[in-house]
PyMOL Python script that loads the backbone (N, CA, C, O; Angstrom):
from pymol import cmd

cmd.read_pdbstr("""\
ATOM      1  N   UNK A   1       0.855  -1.165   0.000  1.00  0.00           N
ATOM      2  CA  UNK A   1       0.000   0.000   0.000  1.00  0.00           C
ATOM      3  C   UNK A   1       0.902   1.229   0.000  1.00  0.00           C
ATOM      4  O   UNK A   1       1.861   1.401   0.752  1.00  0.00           O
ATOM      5  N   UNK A   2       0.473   2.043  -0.928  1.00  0.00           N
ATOM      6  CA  UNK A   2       1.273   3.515  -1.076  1.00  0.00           C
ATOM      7  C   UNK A   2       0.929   4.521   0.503  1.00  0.00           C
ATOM      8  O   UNK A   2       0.100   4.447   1.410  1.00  0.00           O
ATOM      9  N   UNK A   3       1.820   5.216   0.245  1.00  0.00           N
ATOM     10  CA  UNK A   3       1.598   6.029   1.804  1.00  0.00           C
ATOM     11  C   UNK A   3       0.727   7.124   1.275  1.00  0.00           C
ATOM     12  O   UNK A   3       0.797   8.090   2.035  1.00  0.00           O
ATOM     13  N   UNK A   4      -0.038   7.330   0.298  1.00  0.00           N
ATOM     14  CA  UNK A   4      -1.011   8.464   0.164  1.00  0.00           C
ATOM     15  C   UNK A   4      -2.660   7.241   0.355  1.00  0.00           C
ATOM     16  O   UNK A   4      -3.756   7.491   0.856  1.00  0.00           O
ATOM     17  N   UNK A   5      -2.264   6.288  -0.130  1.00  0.00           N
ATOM     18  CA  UNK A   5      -3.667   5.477   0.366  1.00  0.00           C
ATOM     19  C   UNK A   5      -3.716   5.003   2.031  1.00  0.00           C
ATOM     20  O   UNK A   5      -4.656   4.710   2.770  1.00  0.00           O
ATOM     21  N   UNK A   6      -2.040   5.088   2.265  1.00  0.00           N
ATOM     22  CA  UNK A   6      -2.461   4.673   4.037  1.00  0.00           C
ATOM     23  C   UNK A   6      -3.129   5.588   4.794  1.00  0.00           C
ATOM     24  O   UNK A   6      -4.077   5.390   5.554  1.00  0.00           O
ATOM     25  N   UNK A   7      -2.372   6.953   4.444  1.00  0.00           N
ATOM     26  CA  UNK A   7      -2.910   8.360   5.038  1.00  0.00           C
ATOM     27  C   UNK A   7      -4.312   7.884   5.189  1.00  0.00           C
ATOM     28  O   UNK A   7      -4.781   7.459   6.245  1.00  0.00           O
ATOM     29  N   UNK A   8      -5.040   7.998   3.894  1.00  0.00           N
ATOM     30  CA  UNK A   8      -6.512   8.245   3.879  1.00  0.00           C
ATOM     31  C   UNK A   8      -7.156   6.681   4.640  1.00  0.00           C
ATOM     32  O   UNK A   8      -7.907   6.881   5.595  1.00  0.00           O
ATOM     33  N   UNK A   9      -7.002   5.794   4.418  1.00  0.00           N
ATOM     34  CA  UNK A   9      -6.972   4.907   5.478  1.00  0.00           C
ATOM     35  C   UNK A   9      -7.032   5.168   6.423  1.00  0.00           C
ATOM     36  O   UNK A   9      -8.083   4.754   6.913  1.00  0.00           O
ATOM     37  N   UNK A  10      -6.164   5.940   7.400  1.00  0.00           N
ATOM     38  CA  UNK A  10      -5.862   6.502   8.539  1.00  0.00           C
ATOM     39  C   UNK A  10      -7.065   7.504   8.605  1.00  0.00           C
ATOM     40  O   UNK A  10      -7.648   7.373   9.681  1.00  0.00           O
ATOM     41  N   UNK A  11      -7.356   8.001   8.190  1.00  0.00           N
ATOM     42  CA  UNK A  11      -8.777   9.002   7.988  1.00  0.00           C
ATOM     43  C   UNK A  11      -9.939   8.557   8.240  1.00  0.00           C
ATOM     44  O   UNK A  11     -10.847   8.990   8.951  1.00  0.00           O
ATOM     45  N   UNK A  12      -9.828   7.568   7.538  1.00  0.00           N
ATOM     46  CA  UNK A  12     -11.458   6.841   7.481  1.00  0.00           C
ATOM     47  C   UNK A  12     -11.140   5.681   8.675  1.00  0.00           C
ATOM     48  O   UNK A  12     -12.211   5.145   8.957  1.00  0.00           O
ATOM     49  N   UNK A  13     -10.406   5.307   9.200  1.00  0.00           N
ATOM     50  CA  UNK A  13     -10.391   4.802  10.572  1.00  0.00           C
ATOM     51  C   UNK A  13     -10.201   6.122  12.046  1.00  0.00           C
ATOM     52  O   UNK A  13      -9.797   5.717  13.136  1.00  0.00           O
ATOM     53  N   UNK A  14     -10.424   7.084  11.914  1.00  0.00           N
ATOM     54  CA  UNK A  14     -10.551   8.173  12.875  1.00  0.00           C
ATOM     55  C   UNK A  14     -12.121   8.718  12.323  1.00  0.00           C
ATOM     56  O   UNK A  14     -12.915   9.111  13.178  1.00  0.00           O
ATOM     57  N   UNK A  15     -12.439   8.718  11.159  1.00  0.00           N
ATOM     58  CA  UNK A  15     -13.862   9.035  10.983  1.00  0.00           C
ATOM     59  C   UNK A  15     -14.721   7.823  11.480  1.00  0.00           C
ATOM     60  O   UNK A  15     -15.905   8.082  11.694  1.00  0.00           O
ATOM     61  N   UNK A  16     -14.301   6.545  11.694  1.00  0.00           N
ATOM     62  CA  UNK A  16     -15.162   5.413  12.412  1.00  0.00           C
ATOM     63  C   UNK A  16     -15.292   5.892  13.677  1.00  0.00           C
ATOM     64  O   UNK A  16     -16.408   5.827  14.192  1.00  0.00           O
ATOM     65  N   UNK A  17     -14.336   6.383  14.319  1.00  0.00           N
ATOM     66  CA  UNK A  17     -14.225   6.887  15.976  1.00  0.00           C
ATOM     67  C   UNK A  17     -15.119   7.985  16.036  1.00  0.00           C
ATOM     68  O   UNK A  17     -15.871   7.994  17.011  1.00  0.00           O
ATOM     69  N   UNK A  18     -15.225   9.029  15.118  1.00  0.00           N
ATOM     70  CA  UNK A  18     -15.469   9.925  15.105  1.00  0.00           C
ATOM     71  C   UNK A  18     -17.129  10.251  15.342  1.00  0.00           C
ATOM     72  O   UNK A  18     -17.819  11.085  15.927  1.00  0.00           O
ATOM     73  N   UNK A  19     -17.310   9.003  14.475  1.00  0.00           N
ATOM     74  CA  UNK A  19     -18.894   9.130  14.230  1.00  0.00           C
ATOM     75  C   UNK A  19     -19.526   8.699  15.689  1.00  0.00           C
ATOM     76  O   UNK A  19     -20.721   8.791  15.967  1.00  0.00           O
ATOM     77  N   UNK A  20     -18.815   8.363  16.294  1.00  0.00           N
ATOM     78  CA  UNK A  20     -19.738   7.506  17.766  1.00  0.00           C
ATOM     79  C   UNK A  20     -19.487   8.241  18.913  1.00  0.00           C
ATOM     80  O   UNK A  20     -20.174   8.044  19.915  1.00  0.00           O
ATOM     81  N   UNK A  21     -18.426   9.220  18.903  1.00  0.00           N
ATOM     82  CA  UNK A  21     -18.194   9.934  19.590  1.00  0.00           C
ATOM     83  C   UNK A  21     -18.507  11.397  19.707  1.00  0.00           C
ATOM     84  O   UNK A  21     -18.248  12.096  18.727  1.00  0.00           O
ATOM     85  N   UNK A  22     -19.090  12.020  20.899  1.00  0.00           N
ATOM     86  CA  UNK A  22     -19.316  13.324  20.435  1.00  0.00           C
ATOM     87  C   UNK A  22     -18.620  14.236  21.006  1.00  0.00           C
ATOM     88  O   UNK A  22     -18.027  13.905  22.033  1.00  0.00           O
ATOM     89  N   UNK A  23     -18.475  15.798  20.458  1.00  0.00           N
ATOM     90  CA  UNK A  23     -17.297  16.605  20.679  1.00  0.00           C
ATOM     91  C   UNK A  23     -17.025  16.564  21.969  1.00  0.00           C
ATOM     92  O   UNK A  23     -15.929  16.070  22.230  1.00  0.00           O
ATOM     93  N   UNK A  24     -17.806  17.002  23.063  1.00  0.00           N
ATOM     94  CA  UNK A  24     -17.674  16.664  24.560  1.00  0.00           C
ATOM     95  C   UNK A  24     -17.203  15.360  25.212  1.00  0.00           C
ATOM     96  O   UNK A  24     -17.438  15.047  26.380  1.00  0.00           O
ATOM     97  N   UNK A  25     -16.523  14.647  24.339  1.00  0.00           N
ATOM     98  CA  UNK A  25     -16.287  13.627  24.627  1.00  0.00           C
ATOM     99  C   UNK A  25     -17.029  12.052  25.096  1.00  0.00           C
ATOM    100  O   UNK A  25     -16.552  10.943  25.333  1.00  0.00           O
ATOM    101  N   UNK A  26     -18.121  12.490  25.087  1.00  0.00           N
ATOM    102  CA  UNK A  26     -18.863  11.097  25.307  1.00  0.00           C
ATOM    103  C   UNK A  26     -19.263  10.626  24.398  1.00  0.00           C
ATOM    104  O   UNK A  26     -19.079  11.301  23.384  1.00  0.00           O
ATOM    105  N   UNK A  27     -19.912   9.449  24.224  1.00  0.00           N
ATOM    106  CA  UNK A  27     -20.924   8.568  23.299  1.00  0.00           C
ATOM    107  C   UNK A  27     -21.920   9.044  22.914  1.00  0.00           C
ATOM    108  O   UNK A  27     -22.844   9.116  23.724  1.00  0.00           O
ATOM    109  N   UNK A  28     -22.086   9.458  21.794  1.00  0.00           N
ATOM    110  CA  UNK A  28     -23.582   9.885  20.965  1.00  0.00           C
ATOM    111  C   UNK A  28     -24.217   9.060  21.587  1.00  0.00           C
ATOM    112  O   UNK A  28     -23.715   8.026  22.025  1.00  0.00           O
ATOM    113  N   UNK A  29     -26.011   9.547  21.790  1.00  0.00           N
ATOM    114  CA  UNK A  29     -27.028   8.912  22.162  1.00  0.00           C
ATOM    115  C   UNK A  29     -27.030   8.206  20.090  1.00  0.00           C
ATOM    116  O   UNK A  29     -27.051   7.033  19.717  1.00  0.00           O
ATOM    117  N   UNK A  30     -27.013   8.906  19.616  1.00  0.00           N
ATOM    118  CA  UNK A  30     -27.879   8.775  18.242  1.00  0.00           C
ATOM    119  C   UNK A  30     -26.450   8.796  17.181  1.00  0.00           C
ATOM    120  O   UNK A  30     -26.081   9.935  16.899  1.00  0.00           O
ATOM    121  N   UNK A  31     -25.570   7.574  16.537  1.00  0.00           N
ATOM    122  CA  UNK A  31     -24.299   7.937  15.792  1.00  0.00           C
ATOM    123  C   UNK A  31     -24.988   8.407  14.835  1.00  0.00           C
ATOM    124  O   UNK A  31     -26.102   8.795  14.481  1.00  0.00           O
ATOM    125  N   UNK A  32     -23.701   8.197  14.480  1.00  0.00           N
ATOM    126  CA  UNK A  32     -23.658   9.699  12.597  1.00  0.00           C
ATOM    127  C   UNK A  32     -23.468   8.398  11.918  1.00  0.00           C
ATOM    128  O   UNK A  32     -22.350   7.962  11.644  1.00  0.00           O
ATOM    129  N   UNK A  33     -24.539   7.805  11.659  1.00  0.00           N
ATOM    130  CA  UNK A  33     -24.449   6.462  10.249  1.00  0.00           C
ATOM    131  C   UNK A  33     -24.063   6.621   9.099  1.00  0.00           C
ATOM    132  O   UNK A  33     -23.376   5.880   8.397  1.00  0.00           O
ATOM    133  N   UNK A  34     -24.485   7.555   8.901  1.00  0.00           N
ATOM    134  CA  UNK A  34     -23.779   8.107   7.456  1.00  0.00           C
ATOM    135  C   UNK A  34     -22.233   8.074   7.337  1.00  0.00           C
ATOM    136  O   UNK A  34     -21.557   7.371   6.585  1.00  0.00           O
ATOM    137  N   UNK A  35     -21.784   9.086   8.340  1.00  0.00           N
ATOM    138  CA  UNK A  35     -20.057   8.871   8.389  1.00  0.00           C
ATOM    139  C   UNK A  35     -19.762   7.727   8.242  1.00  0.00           C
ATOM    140  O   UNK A  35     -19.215   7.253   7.246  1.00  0.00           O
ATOM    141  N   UNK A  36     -20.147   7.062   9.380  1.00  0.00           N
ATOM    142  CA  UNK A  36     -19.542   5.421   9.899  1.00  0.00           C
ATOM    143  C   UNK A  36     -19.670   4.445   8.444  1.00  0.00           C
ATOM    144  O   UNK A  36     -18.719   3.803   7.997  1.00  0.00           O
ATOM    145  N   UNK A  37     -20.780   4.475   7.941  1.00  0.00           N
ATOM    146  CA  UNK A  37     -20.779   3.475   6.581  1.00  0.00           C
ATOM    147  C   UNK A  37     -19.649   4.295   5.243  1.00  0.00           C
ATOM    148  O   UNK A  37     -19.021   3.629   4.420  1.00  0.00           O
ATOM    149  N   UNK A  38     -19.626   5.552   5.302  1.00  0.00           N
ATOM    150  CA  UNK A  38     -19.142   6.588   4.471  1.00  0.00           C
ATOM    151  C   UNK A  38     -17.284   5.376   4.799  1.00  0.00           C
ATOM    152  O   UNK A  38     -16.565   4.600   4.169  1.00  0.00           O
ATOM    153  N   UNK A  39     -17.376   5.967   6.091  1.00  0.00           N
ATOM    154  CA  UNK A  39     -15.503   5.621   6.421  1.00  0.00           C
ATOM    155  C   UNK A  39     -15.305   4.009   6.365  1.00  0.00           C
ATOM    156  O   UNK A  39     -14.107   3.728   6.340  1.00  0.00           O
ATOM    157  N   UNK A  40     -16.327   2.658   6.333  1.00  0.00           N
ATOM    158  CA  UNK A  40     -16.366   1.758   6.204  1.00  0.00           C
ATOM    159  C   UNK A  40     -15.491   1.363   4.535  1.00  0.00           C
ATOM    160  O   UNK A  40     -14.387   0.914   4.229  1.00  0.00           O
ATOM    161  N   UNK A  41     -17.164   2.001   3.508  1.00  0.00           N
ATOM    162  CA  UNK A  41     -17.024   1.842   2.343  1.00  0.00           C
ATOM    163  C   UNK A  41     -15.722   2.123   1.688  1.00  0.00           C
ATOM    164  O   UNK A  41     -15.176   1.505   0.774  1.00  0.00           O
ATOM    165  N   UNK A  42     -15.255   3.390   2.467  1.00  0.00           N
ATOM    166  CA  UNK A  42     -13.960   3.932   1.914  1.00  0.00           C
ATOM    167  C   UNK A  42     -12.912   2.717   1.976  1.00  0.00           C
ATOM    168  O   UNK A  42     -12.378   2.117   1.043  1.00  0.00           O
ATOM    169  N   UNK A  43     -12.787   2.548   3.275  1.00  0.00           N
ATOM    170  CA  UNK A  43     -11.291   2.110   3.836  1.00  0.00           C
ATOM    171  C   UNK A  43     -11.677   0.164   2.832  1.00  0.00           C
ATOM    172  O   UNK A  43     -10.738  -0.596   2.596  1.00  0.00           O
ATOM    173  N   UNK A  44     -12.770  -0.102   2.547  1.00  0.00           N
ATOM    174  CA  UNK A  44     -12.894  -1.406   2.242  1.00  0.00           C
ATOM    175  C   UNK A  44     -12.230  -1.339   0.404  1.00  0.00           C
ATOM    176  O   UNK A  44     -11.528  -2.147  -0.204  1.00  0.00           O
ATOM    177  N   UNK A  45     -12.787  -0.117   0.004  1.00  0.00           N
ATOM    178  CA  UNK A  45     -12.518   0.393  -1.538  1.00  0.00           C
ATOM    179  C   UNK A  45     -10.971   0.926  -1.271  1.00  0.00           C
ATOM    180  O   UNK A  45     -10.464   0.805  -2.387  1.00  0.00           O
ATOM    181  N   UNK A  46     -10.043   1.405  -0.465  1.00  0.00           N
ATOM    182  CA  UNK A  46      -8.636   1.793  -0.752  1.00  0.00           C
ATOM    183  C   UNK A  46      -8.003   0.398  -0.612  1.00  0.00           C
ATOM    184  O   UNK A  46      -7.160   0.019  -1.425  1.00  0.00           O
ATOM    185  N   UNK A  47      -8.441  -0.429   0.501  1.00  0.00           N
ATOM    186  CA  UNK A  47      -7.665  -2.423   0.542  1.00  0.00           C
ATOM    187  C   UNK A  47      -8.162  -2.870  -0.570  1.00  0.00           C
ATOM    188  O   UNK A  47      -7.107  -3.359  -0.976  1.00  0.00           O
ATOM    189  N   UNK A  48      -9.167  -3.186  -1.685  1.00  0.00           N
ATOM    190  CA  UNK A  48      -8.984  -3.532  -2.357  1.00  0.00           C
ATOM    191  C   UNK A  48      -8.412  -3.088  -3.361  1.00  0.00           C
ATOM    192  O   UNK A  48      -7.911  -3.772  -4.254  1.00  0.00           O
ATOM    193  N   UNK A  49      -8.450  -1.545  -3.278  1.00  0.00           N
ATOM    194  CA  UNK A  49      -7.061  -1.089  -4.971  1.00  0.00           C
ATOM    195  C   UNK A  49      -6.033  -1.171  -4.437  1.00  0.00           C
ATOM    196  O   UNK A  49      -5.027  -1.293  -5.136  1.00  0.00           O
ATOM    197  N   UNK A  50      -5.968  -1.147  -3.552  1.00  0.00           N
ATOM    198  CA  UNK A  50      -4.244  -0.937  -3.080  1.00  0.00           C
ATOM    199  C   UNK A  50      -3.410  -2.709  -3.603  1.00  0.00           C
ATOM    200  O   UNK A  50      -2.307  -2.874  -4.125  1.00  0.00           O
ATOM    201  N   UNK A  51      -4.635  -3.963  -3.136  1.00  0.00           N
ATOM    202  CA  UNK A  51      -4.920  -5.421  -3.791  1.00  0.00           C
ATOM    203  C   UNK A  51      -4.287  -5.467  -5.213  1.00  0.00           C
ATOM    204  O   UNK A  51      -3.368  -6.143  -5.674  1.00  0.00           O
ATOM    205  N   UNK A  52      -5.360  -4.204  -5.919  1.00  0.00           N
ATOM    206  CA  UNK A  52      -5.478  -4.558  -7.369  1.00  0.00           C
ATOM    207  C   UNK A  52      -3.918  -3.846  -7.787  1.00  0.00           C
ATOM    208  O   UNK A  52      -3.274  -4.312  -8.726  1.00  0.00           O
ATOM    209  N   UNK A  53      -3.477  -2.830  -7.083  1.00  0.00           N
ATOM    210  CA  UNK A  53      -2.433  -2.125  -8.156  1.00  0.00           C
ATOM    211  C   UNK A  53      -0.964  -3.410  -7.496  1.00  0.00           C
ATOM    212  O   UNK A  53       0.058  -3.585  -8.159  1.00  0.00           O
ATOM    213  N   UNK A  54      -1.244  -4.187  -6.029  1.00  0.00           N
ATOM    214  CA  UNK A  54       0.320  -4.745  -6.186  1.00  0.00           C
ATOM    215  C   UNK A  54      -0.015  -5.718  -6.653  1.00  0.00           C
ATOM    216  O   UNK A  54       1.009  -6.402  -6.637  1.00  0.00           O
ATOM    217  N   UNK A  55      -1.243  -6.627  -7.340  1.00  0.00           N
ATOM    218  CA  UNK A  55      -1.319  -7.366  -8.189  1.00  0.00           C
ATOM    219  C   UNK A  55      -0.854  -7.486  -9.393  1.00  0.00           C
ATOM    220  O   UNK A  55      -0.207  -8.414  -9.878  1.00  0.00           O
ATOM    221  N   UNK A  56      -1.248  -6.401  -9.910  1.00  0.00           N
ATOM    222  CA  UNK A  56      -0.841  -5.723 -11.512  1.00  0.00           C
ATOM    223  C   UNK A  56       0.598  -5.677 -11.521  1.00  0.00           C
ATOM    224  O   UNK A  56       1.181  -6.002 -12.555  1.00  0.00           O
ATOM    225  N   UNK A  57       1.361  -5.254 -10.328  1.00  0.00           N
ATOM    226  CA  UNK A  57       2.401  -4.582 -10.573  1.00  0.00           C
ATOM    227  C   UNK A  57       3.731  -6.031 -10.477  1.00  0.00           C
ATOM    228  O   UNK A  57       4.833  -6.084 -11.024  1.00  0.00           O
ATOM    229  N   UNK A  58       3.259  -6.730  -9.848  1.00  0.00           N
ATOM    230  CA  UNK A  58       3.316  -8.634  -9.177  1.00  0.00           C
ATOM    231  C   UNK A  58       3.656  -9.113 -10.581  1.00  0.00           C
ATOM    232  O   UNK A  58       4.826  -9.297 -10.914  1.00  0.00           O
ATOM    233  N   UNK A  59       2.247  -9.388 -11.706  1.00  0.00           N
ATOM    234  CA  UNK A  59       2.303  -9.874 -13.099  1.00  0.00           C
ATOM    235  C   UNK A  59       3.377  -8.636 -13.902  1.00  0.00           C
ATOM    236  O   UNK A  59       3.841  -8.931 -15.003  1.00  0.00           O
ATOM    237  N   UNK A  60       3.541  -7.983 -13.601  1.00  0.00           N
ATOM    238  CA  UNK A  60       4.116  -7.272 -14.873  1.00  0.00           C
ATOM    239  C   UNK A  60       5.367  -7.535 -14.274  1.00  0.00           C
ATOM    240  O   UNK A  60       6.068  -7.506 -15.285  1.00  0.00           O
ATOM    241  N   UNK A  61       6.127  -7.766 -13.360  1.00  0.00           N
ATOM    242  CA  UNK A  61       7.338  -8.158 -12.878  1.00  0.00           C
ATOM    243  C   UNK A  61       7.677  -9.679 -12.933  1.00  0.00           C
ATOM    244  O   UNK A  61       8.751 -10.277 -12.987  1.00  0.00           O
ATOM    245  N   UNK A  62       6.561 -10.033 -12.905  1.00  0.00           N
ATOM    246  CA  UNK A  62       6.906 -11.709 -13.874  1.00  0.00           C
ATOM    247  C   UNK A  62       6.567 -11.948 -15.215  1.00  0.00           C
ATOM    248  O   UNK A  62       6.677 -13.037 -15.779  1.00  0.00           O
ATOM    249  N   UNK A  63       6.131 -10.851 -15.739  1.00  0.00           N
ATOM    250  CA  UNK A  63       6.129 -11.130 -17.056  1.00  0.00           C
ATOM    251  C   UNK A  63       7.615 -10.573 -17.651  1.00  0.00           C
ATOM    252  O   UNK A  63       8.133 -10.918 -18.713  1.00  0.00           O
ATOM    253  N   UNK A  64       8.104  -9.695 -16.744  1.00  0.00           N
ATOM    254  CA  UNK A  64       9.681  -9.174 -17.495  1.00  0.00           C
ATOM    255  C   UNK A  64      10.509 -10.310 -16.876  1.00  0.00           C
ATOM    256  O   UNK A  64      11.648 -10.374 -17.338  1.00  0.00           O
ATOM    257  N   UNK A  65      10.201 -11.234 -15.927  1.00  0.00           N
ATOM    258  CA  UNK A  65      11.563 -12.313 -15.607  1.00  0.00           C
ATOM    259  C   UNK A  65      11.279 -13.257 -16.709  1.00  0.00           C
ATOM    260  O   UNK A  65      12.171 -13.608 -17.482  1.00  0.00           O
ATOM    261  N   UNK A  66      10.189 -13.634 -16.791  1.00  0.00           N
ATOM    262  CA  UNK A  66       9.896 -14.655 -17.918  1.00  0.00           C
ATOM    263  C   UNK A  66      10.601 -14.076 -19.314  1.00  0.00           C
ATOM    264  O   UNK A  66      11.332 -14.924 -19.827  1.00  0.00           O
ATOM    265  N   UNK A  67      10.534 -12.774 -20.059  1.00  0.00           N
ATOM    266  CA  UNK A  67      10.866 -12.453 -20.717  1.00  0.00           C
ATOM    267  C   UNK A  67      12.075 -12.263 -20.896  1.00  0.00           C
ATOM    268  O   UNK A  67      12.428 -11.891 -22.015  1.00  0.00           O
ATOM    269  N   UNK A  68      13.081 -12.464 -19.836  1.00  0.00           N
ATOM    270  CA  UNK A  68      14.437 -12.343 -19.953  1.00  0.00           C
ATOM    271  C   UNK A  68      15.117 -13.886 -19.760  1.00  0.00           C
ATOM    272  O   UNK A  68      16.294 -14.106 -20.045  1.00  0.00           O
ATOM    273  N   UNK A  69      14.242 -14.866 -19.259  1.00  0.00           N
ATOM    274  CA  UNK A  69      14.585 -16.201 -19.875  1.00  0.00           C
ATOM    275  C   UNK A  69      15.178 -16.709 -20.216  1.00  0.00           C
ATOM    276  O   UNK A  69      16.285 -17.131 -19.881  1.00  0.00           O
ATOM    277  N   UNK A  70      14.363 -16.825 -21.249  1.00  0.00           N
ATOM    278  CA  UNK A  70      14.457 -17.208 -22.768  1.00  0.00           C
ATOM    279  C   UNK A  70      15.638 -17.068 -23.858  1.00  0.00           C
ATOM    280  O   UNK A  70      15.459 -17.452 -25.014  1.00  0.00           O
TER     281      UNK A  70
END
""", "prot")
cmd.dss("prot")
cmd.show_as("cartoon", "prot")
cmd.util.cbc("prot")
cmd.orient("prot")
């Protein structure tokens, strides 16, 4: 994972905290669902590209060993 997708990672795991907590420091009677699914969806969509780009990047580095082979 690149350190501009961990950052935001890091974001959307402080917006999970965020949503349940209120400024005065205690526990919302009522969370912020929206945030909480908002910072879920996110952080589930940056692990899987972060998946897809060292996948890609995995095959194209065995496609140049294979290619030097030969």
């Amino acid at each position: 994972m690149d350190k501009y997708a961990s950052v935001i990672l890091g974001c959307m795991i402080v917006g999970i905290g965020i949503a349940f907590v209120s400024p005065d420091g205690g526990i919302r009677e009522e969370p912020l669902f929206a945030l909480f699914w908002a910072s879920i969806i996110g952080a589930i969509f940056i692990i899987i590209y972060s998946s897809y780009n060292a996948r890609k990047k995995q095959r194209e580095a065995n496609r140049e060993r294979k290619k030097f082979k030969k």
